[in-house]
N, C-alpha and C positions, 0 to 999 in steps of 0.2 A: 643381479647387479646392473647388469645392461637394461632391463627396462624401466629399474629406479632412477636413473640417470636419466632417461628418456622421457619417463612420469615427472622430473624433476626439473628438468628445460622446459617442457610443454606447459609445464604449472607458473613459471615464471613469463613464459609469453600470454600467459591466459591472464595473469595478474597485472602485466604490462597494458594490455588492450582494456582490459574493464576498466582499469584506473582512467584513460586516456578516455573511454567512451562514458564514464559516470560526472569529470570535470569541466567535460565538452559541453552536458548538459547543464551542469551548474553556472559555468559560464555563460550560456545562450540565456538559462533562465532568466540569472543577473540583469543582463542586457535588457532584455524586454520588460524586467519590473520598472528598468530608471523611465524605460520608453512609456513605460504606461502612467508617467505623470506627466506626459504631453501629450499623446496619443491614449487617452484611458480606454477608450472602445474597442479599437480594435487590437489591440495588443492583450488586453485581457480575454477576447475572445482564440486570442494564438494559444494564451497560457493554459484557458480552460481546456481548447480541442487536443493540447498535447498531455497537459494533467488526464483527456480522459481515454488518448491512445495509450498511454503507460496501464490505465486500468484493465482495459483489452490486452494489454500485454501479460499483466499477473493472474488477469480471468483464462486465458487461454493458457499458462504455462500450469495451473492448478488444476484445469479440469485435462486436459490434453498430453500432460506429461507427467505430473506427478500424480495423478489417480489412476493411470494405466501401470504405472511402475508398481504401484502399492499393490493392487489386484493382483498383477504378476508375480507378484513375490507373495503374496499370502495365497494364493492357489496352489505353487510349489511348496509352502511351508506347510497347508493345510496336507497337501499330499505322504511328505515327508514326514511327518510328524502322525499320519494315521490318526487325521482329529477329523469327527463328522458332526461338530459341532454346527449348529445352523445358526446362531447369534455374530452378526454382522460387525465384531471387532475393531476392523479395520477405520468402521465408520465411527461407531465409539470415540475412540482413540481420538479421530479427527476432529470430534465436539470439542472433547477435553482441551484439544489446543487452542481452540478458538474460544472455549472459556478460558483456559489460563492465557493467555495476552490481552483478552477483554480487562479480566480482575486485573492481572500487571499494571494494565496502563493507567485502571483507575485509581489505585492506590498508591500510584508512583503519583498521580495529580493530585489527589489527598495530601498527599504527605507533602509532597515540596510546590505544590502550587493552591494552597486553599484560598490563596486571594481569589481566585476564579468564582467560587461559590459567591460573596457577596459580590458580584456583579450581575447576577441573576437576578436579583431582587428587583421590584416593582417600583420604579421613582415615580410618584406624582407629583404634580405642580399645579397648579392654582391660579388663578388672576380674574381680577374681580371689573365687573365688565359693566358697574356703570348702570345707568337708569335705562332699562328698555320695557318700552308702555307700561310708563308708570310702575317696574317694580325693579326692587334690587338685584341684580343679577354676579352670579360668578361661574366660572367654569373651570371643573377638574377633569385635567389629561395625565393617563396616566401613560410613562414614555414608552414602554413596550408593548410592541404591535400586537402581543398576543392576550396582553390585560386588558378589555375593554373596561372604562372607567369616565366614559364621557357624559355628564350629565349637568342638567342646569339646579343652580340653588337660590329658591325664592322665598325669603323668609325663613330659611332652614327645612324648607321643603322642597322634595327632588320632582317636576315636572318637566318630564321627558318632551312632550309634544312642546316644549320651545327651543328644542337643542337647533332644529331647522332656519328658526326665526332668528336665533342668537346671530350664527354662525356667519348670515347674511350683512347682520350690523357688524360683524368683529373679526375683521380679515387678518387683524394683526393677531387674532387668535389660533390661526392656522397657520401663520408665520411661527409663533410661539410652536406649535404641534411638530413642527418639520424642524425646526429647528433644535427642540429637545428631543426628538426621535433620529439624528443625525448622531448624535452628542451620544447619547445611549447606544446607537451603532459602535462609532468609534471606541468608548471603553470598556466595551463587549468586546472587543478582537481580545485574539487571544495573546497574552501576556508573550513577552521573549524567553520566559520563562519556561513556559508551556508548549510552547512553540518545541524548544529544545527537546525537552522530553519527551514530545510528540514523534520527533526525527526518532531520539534515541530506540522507543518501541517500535517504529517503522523499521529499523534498521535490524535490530534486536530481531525480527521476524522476518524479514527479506535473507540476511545470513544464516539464520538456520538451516532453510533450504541450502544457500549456497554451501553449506559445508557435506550436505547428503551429496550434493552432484559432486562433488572433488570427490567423494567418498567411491561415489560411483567408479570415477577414471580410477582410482587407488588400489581395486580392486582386480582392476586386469591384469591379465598374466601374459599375452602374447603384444608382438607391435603392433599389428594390424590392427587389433580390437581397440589400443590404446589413441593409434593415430582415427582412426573411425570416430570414436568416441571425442574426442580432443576437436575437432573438425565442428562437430555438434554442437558442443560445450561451447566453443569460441564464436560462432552467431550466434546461438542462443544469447550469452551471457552478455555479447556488447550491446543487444538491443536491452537484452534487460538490466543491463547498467545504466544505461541513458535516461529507460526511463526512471529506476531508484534514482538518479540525479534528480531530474525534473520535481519529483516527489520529497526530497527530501529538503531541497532549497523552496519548497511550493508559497513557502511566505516570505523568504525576504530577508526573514529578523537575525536567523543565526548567523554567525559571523564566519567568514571565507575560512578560516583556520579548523573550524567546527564541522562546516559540510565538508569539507574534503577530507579530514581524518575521518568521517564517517565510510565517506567512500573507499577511501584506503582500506579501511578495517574490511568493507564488503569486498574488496578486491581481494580481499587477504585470504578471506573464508575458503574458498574454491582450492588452494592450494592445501591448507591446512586440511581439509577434508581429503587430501589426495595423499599426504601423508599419513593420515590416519590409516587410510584405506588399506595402503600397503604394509603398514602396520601391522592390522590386525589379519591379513591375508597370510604373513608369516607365521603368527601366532601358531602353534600346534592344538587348537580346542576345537571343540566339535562346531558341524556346519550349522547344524537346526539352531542353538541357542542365538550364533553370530545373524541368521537370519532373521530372528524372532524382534532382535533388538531394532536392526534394520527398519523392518515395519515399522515397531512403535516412533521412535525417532522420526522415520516417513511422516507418518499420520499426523503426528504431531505439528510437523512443519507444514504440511497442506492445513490444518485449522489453521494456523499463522497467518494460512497465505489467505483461507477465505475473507479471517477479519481484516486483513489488509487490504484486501482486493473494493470489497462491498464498503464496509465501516469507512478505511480512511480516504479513501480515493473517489470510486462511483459516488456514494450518496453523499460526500459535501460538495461533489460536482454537481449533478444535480439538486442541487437544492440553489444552485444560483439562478437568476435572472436570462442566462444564456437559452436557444433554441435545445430543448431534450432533443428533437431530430438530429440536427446536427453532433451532437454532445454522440448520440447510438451510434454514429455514420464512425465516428472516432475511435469507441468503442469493439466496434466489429472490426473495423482496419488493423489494430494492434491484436484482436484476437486471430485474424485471417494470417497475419504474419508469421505466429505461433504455429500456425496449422501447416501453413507450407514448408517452416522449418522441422517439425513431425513428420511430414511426408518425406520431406527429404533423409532426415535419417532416418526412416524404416526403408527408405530403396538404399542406401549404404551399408544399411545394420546387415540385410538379408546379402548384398554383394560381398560384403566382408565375411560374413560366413560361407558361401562357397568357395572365395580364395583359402580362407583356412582347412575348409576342409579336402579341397586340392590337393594343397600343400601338405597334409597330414597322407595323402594317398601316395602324395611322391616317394616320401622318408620311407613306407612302408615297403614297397617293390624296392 
C-alpha cells in the first residue's frame, strides 16, 4: 500500500511536468510560426533545427533505451523459459510495429482524407507563344517538378532543339512556370485534415512507449528502485515531451484545443502504464508469460518508434532546402542528450542497488 501511494504521487508529478513541458513547446512552436510570416528565413530555420533535435531525441531514446531493455528481458526470458532458439524474435516483433503504424497511417489517409490523392496528379498548362522565325509556336508546362513536360509545338510537331530559343523570346513564359509551380506548391500541403491524422498516428505511437515506461515504475516493489527510476522517468520524459510538442504542432493547422488534448492524453500514458504495472505485479500468474507479453508490447513500441523517428520527423526534415550539416549537428545534439541521460541512470541504477542490497544485509544481522 505504501509504495502504491508513492507510485501514485510520483505518477501525478510526472504527469504535471510533461504536460507543462509538451504545451511549453506548442506554445514556442505557435510563436515562431506567426514569426515566420515576417521573418520566413530565419525562423523556419529555428523550426527545422528543433523539428530535428526532437528526432535525435526519439533516435537516441529507441536505439539507447528501449532496445537495451528489450535484449535484457528476452535474454532473461530466453533463459527462464530454457528456449535455444536462434531466430531473432525480438527483432521480428519490431518490423511488425513498424509495418502495423506504416499500414494505420495509410489507411487512416485512405479512408478520411482521399482528397490527398487527387492532388497528386499532373496539371499541365499551355499558352500559345506566338510567331517565332516564321513558325507557330506553343509551349506545354506541366506544374510538378517531377513531370518533365516542357516541349515546343510547330505545326503539331514536337521540336525540342527550340525549347532554348523560345524561352529567350517568352520571359512571361517562365513567369507562367513559377507561378503555376508555387500554386501547385500551395495545394499540395497537406489538407487540416491530414494534418490531424498525421498528429493522431504520431501520438498513437509516441504513447505506446509511454505506457511500457509507467509500466516499467509499476512494476517496483521497493522505494529506492521506484524513486531511482521516477528520477530517470522525469528527464527523460520532459525532454521528450517538448519535443512530441514541437512535433505534433509541426504545421500549424491543428487547433490549440486539439494539440494540447493530444499532449494531455501523452501526459496521461506514463501514469496509466504505472497503474497497470502494479496491477499486474499483484496479479498471482506466472512470471515467464507476464514477461513474454512484456517483450512483445516492447518491440512493438520500438517499431513505432522507428517509423516515427526516420518516416515522420528525419526524412521530411531533410528533404527541405535547409543545410543537412546543420540539420545532423541537430540531430546528434538531441541524440547526445539521450546518451547522457542513459549514463546517468546506469551510475544511479547500479548505486541504488548497493543501497538495496546494504539495506537487505542490515534486516538480516
Amino acid at each position: 500500500m505504501k509504495t502504491f501511494l508513492l507510485k501514485f504521487i510520483l505518477s501525478a508529478i510526472m504527469f504535471s511536468v510533461t504536460s507543462l513541458a509538451g504545451i511549453a513547446a506548442i506554445m514556442l512552436r505557435r510563436k515562431l510560426n506567426r514569426l515566420a510570416e515576417v521573418q520566413n528565413r530565419r525562423t523556419e530555420w529555428i523550426l527545422t533545427l528543433l523539428s530535428c533535435f526532437a528526432g535525435g531525441v526519439f533516435m537516441g531514446t529507441c536505439f539507447l533505451d528501449i532496445f537495451p531493455h528489450i535484449n535484457e528481458h528476452y535474454a532473461h526470458f530466453r533463459k527462464e523459459a530454457n528456449w535455444s532458439t536462434e531466430f531473432p524474435l525480438p527483432e521480428f516483433i519490431i518490423c511488425l510495429g513498424f509495418f502495423l503504424v506504416y499500414l494505420l497511417e495509410e489507411l487512416i489517409l485512405k479512408v478520411f482524407a482521399p482528397q490527398t490523392e487527387k492532388r497528386k496528379r499532373c496539371r499541365t498548362i499551355s499558352r500559345h507563344l506566338g510567331n517565332i522565325d516564321g513558325k507557330d509556336s506553343s509551349l506545354s508546362i506541366c506544374s510538378k517538378p517531377d513531370c518533365v513536360m516542357n516541349s515546343i509545338k510547330n505545326n503539331n510537331e514536337i521540336d525540342i532543339q527550340q525549347v532554348t530559343q523560345t524561352l529567350k523570346h517568352c520571359s512571361s513564359c517562365l513567369d507562367m512556370l513559377t507561378h503555376e509551380v508555387v500554386i501547385d506548391k500551395y495545394l499540395n500541403e497537406e489538407s487540416k485534415t491530414t494534418d490531424l491524422l498525421k498528429s493522431l498516428t504520431f501520438a498513437f505511437a509516441i504513447s505506446f512507449h509511454s505506457v511500457l515506461e509507467g509500466f516499467a515504475l509499476g512494476v517496483q516493489d521497493n522505494s529506492a528502485g521506484i524513486l531511482t527510476l521516477f528520477i530517470s522517468l522525469i528527464i527523460h520524459k520532459s525532454i521528450e515531451a517538448f519535443s512530441v510538442g514541437l512535433q505534433i504542432n509541426k504545421s500549424g493547422n491543428n487547433s490549440l484545443i486539439i494539440v494540447g488534448s493530444l499532449i494531455l492524453a501523452y501526459a496521461l500514458m506514463t501514469p496509466i502504464g504505472s497503474i497497470i504495472g502494479d496491477f499486474i505485479t499483484n496479479l498471482e500468474i506466472n512470471e515467464l508469460p507476464k514477461e513474454g507479453i512484456i517483450i512483445g508490447l516492447e518491440s512493438l513500441a520500438a517499431g513505432t518508434f522507428i517509423y516515427v523517428t526516420f518516416l515522420e520527423v528525419l526524412a521530411q526534415e531533410r528533404a527541405n532546402d535547409h543545410s543537412n550539416l546543420l540539420q545532423l549537428a541537430a540531430i546528434f545534439i538531441g541524440f547526445l542528450v539521450i546518451n547522457i541521460i542513459q549514463i546517468y541512470e546506469l551510475t544511479t541504477h547500479s548505486h541504488s542497488h548497493g543501497i538495496t542490497h546494504s539495506t537487505n544485509e542490515e534486516h538480516e544481522h
